[in-house]
C-alpha positions in Angstrom: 23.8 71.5 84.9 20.3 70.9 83.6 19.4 70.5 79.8 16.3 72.1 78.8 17.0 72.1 74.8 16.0 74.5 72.6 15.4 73.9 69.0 16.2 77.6 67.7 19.7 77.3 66.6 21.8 76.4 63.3 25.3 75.6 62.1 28.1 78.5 62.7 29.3 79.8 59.4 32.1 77.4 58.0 35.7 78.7 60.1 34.2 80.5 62.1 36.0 80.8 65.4 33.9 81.5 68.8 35.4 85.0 70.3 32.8 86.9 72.1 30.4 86.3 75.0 27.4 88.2 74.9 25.4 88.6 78.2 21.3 89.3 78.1 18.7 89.7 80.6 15.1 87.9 80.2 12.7 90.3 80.5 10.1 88.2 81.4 8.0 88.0 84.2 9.5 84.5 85.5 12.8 81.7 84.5 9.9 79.7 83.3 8.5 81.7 81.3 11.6 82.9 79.7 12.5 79.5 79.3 9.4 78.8 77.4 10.1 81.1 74.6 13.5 80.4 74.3 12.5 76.4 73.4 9.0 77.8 71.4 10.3 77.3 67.6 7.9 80.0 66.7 9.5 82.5 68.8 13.3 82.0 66.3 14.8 82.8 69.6 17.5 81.0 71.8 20.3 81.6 74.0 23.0 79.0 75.4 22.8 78.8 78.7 19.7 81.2 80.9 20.9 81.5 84.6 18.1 81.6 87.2 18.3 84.3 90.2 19.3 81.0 92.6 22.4 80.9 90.3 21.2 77.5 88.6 21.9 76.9 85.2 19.9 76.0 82.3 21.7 74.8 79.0 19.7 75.5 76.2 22.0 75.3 73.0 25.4 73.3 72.6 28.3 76.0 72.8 29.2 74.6 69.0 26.2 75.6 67.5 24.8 79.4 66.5 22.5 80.2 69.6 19.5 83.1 68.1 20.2 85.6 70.8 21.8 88.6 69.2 19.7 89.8 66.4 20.9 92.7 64.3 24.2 93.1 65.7 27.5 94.6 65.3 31.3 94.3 67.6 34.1 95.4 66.4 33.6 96.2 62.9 32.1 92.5 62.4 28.2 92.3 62.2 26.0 89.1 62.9 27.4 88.6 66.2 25.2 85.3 66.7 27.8 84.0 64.3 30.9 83.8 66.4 29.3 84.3 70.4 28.0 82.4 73.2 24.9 84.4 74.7 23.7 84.1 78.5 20.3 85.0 79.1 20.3 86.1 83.2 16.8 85.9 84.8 15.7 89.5 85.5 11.8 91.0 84.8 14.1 93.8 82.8 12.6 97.1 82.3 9.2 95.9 81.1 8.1 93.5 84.2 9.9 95.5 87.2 13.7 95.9 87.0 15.7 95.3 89.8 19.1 94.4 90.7 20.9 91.2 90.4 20.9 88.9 92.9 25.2 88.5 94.7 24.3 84.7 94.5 23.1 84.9 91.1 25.9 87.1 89.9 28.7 84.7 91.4 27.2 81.7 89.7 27.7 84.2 86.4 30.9 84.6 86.8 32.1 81.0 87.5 29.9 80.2 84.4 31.5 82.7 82.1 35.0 82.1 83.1 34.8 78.8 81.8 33.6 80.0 78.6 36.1 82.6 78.5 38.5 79.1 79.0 37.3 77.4 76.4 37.3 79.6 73.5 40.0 82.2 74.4 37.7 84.7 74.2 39.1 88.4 75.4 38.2 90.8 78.2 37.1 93.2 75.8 34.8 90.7 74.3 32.4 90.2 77.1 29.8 92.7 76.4 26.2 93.4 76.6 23.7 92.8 74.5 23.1 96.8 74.5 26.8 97.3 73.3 26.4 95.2 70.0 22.9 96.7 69.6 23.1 99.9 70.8 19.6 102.0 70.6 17.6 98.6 70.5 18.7 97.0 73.5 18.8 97.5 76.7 20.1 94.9 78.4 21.7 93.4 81.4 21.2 97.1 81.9 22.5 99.5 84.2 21.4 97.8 87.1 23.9 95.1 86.0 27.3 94.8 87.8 30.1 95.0 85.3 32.8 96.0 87.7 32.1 93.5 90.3 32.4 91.1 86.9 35.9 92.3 85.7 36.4 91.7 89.7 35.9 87.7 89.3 37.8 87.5 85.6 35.0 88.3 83.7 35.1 91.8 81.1 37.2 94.6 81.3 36.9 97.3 83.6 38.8 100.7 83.8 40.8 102.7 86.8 38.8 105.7 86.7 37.8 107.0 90.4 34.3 108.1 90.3 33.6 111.7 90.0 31.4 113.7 87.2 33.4 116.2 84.9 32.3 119.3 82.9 30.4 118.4 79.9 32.1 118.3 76.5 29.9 117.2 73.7 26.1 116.7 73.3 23.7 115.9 70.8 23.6 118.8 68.3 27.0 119.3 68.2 29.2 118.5 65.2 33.1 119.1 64.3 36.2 117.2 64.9 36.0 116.2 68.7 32.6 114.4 67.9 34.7 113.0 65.2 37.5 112.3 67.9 34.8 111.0 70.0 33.6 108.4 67.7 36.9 107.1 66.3 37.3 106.4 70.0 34.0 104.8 70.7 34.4 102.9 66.9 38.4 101.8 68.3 36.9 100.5 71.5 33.9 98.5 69.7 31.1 100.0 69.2 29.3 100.5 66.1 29.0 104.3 65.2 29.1 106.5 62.3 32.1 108.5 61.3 30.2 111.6 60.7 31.3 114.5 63.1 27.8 115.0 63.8 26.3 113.9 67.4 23.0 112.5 66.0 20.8 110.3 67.1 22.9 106.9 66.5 26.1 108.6 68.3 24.0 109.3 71.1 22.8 105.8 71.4 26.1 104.6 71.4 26.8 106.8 74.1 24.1 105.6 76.3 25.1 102.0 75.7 28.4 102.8 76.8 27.3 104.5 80.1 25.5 101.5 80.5 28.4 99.3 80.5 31.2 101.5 82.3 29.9 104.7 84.1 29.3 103.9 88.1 26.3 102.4 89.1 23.5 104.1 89.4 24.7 104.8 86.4 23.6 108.4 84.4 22.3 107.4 81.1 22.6 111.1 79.7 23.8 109.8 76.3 26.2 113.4 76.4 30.2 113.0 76.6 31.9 114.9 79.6 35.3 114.1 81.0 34.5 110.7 83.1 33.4 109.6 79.6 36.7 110.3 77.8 39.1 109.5 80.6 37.2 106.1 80.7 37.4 105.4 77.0 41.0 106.7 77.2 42.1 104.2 80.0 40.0 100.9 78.2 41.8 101.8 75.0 45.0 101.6 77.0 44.2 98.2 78.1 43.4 97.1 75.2 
């Protein structure tokens, strides 16, 4: 594996124990230029490793050492995800240079990648997430574009048993009472960071969207509302986990 080292990157907290894997696209017009930024001290960005379209990969940061790729962050009721993840940057223009979808040879070279992370720190299905679930309404990314069940396929993630059909709609923004509330505590047990409000607001529906993201079919419908795909989903992941 090549070394291209990036200075952007600090000691873990003291006991800190490495348990989630965080997965990122570029969003940059080329590798190189991604890579750039990643090793520019003034950008205060890094990531582990960045894996190229060809399915070559870069290490940038030493798996020990607090990697600057999550920013605000929250998963599972624990913030400052940077603090006990590995992040992946995956070569991609993302949704400012030309989205598109991810290369099969680049996405098996992923895979093989993660799994030995997963290996090495012990790190659960459940905990293999995007960067848009521990940030949802400020991140994007891998996006929807992005292959999770094909992942979950070659050990990587978790995935659900749901066959692929839409259901009548259940909940949308605007709405408030105890099945939003229902809705979140499920979203909240799962994850993801939402309030516990009984109101569908803005945040809700962000987290929403970042779920859809991760588990609705590809091309996935980011209509941030709930229907029955949604909750037999979150109902079947809960399960599993």
């Amino acid at each position: 594996m090549k070394s291209i080292p990036s200075p952007n990157f600090d000691q873990r907290p003291a006991g800190t124990a490495i348990n989630t894997l965080v997965l990122h696209y570029t969003d940059m017009e080329s590798a190189a230029a991604a890579i750039d930024k990643l090793k520019s001290p003034e950008s205060k960005v890094s990531a582990h490793y960045v894996l190229d379209e060809d399915g070559a990969a870069i290490k940038m940061v030493g798996e020990e050492f607090r990697a600057w790729h999550a920013g605000a962050s929250s998963w599972r009721g624990k913030e400052k995800v940077n603090d006990f993840s590995i992040g992946i940057e995956i070569v991609n223009p993302g949704h400012t240079h030309g989205y598109r979808a991810f290369p099969d040879t680049q996405m098996r070279a992923l895979a093989k990648l993660c799994r030995g992370i997963i290996k090495r720190h012990n790190i659960p299905a459940r905990n293999v997430i995007a960067h848009s679930d521990i940030a949802p309404g400020r991140k994007k990314d891998p996006g929807e574009l992005f292959d999770w069940r094909f992942m979950a396929g070659h050990g990587v993630g978790l995935w659900h048993e749901k066959k692929y059909h839409w259901e009548r709609l259940l909940l949308q923004k605007g709405d408030h009472g105890g099945e939003v509330w229902k809705m979140q505590k499920a979203l909240s047990g799962y994850g993801y960071k939402i309030p516990m409000t009984q109101q569908f607001d803005a945040e809700t529906e962000a987290a929403v969207i970042a779920f859809q993201r991760h588990f609705l079919p590809m091309p996935r419908t980011l209509t941030g509302a709930w229907t029955g795909l949604e909750q037999e989903i979150i109902e079947d992941l809960l399960k599993k986990v």
